[in-house]
N, C-alpha and C positions, 0 to 999 in steps of 0.2 A: 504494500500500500504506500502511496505517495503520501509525502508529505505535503503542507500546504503551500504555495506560491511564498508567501510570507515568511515560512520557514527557509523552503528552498535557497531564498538568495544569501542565507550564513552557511553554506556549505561551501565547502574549498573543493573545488576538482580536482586536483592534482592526490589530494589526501583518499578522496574517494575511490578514483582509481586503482591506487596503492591498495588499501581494504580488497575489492572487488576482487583486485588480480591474486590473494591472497587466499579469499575464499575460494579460487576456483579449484586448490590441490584439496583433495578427499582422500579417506584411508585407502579406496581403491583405486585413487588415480595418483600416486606418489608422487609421479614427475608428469613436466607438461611443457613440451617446445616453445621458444617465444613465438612461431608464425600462431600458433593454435588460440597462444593467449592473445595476442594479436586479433583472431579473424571473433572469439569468439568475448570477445569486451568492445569490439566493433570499432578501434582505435587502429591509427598509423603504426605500422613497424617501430618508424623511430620514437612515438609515443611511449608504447611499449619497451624499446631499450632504454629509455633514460629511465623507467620506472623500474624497473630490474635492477639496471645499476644503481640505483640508491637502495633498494630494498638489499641489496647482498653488500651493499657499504656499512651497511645496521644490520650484515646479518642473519635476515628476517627470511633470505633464502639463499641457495647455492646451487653452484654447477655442479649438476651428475658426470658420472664418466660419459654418460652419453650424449652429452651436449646439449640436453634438455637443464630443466631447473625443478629443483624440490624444495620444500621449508628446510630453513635454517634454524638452528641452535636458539638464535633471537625471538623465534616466534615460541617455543618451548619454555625459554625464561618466561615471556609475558603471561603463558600460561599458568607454570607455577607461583607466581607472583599474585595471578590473578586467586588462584588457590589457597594461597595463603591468606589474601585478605578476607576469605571467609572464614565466616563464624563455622568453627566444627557442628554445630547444632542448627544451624542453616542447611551445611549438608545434608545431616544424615535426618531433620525432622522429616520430608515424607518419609522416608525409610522406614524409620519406627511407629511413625503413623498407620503405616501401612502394616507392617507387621501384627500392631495392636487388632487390627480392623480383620486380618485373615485367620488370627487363633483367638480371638476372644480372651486375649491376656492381657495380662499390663506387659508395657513394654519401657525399658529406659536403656540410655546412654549415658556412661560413667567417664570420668576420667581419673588419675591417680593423682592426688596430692601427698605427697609423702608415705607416711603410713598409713594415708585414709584413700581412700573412693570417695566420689563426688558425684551428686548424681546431677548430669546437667543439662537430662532432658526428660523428659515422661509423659508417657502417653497414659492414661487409664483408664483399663477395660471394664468394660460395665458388668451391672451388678451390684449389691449389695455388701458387697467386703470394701470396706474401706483401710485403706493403707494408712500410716504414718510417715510412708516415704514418700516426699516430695520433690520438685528441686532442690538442690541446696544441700541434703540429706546429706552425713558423713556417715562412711561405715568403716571398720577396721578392717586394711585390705589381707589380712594373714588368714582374719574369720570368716571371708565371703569370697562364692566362686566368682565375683563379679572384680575385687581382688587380687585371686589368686589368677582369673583371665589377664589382668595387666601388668602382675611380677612377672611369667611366666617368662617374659621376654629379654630380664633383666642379668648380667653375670652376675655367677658368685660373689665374686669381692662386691661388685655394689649394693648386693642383698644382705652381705656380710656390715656392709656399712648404714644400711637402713634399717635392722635390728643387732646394734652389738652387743645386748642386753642375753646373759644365755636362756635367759628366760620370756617366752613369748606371752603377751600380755592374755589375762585368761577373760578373750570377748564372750566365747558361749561354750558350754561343755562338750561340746565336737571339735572343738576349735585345733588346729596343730598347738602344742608349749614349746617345742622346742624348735632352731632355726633346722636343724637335721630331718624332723618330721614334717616342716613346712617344704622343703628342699623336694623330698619325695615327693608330696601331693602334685608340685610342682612339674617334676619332672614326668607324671602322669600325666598330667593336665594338656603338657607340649605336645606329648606324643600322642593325646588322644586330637588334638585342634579345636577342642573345645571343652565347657568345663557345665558339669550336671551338679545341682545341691538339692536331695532329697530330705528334709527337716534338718537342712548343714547347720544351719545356721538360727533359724526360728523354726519351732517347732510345727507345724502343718504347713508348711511352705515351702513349695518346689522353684525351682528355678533352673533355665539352663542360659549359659552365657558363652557369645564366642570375641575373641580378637579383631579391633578393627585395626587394620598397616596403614600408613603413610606412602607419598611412594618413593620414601625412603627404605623402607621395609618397617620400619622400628611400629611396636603398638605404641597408640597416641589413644586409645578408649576402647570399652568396648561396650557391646550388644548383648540385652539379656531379656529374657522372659520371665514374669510372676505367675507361679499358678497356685492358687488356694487349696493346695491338695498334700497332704505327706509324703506321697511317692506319686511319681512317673508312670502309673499301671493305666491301659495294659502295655505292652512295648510296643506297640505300630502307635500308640501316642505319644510315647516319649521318643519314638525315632522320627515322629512329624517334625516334630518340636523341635528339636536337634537341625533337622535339616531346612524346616525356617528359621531360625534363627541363624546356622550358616549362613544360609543364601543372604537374608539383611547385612551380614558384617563384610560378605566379599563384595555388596551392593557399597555399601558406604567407600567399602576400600578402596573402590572402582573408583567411582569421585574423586578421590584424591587422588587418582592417579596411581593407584597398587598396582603393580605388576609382579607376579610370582615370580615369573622366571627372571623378569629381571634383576630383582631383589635378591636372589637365590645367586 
């Protein structure tokens, strides 16, 4: 849709073009010869080359071996730049929104402060159980799978340096006491890619929680489910559960630009 005549005349051509000719590279079109961008932005060749050369002066794109042109490194930065200036709970609210809405649970998004969890976003599923957790909520991240989801990712020595206490603080009577029995849950928790609390923590309260990455690789929050129930029965319910809740954190990951393999 156009814009109004009145708006129109604060537009710069030269900027525009640059834009245009940038949108026209897609995942599946990599590279794109200058006659092509040329015929099909409906501009002069030599239009077209001076808009090149300033865009690969910034950057913004590069010669292929084949003597066509692809996105540059520049457009990549303004991405993640653009990335970062979102709020994480920008991203990932439909996410959880949406999760909430497909199981019929509460759903939140945590992130780690210390020794605690944060809960910094939440959805709440209907019904008649009301929570105490809200936003803002801290919880002890050694006593909750939501937690033990965002130490999982952390070395020894700095887990070492965030409880050097040999005694683990005693949040609920499941909880690990020691950093040795914490270390295990932990080292479970990795190899499973996600983490189940059957009365872990409150008693009649299930939860399963997974990992959201950066695409840096590193956990930066994660995603979790409340269900009102003691346990997880029967198991094609807790392996729903399980596997929406994946699919929301590798959803959010995505956003931020997670990539496995390249992380890996």
């Amino acid at each position: 849709m156009n814009a109004p005549l009145d708006e129109n005349r604060y537009l710069v051509p030269a900027l525009e073009r640059g834009v245009r000719l940038l949108q026209l590279f897609r995942r599946d079109r990599a590279e794109i010869g200058a006659p092509d961008i040329a015929r099909e932005l409906a501009l002069p060749r030599s239009t077209v080359f001076r808009l090149l050369q300033t865009l690969e002066h910034l950057g913004c794109v590069e010669r292929a071996e084949s003597g066509a042109y692809r996105l540059g490194a520049g457009v990549l930065r303004l991405g993640f730049e653009y990335l970062a200036s979102l709020e994480l709970t920008d991203v990932a609210r439909p996410v959880v929104e949406r999760l909430r809405d497909e199981t019929g649970c509460s759903a939140q998004l945590v992130i780690r402060d210390g020794q605690d969890v944060v809960i910094v976003l939440r959805a709440a599923g209907p019904g008649t159980f009301t929570s105490n957790v809200t936003v803002g909520t801290r919880l002890p991240a050694h006593a909750t799978i939501l937690g033990r989801t965002l130490l999982c990712g952390l070395p020894d020595a700095e887990l070492a340096r965030l409880y050097p206490e040999p005694k683990l603080p005693a949040a609920s009577p499941r909880a690990p006491r020691t950093l040795v029995e914490l270390r295990r849950l932990l080292r479970e928790d990795a190899a499973r890619g996600y983490t189940v609390s059957e009365s872990f923590f409150e008693q009649g309260i299930s939860a399963v929680a997974a990992p959201v990455h950066d695409h840096h690789g590193e956990t930066v929050a994660a995603v979790s489910l409340t269900v009102q129930k003691p346990n997880l029965e029967p198991p094609a319910f807790r392996e729903r559960l399980v596997h929406q809740v994946l699919n929301a954190a590798a959803d959010i990951s995505g956003k931020l630009n997670y990539r496995p393999a390249a992380a890996a």
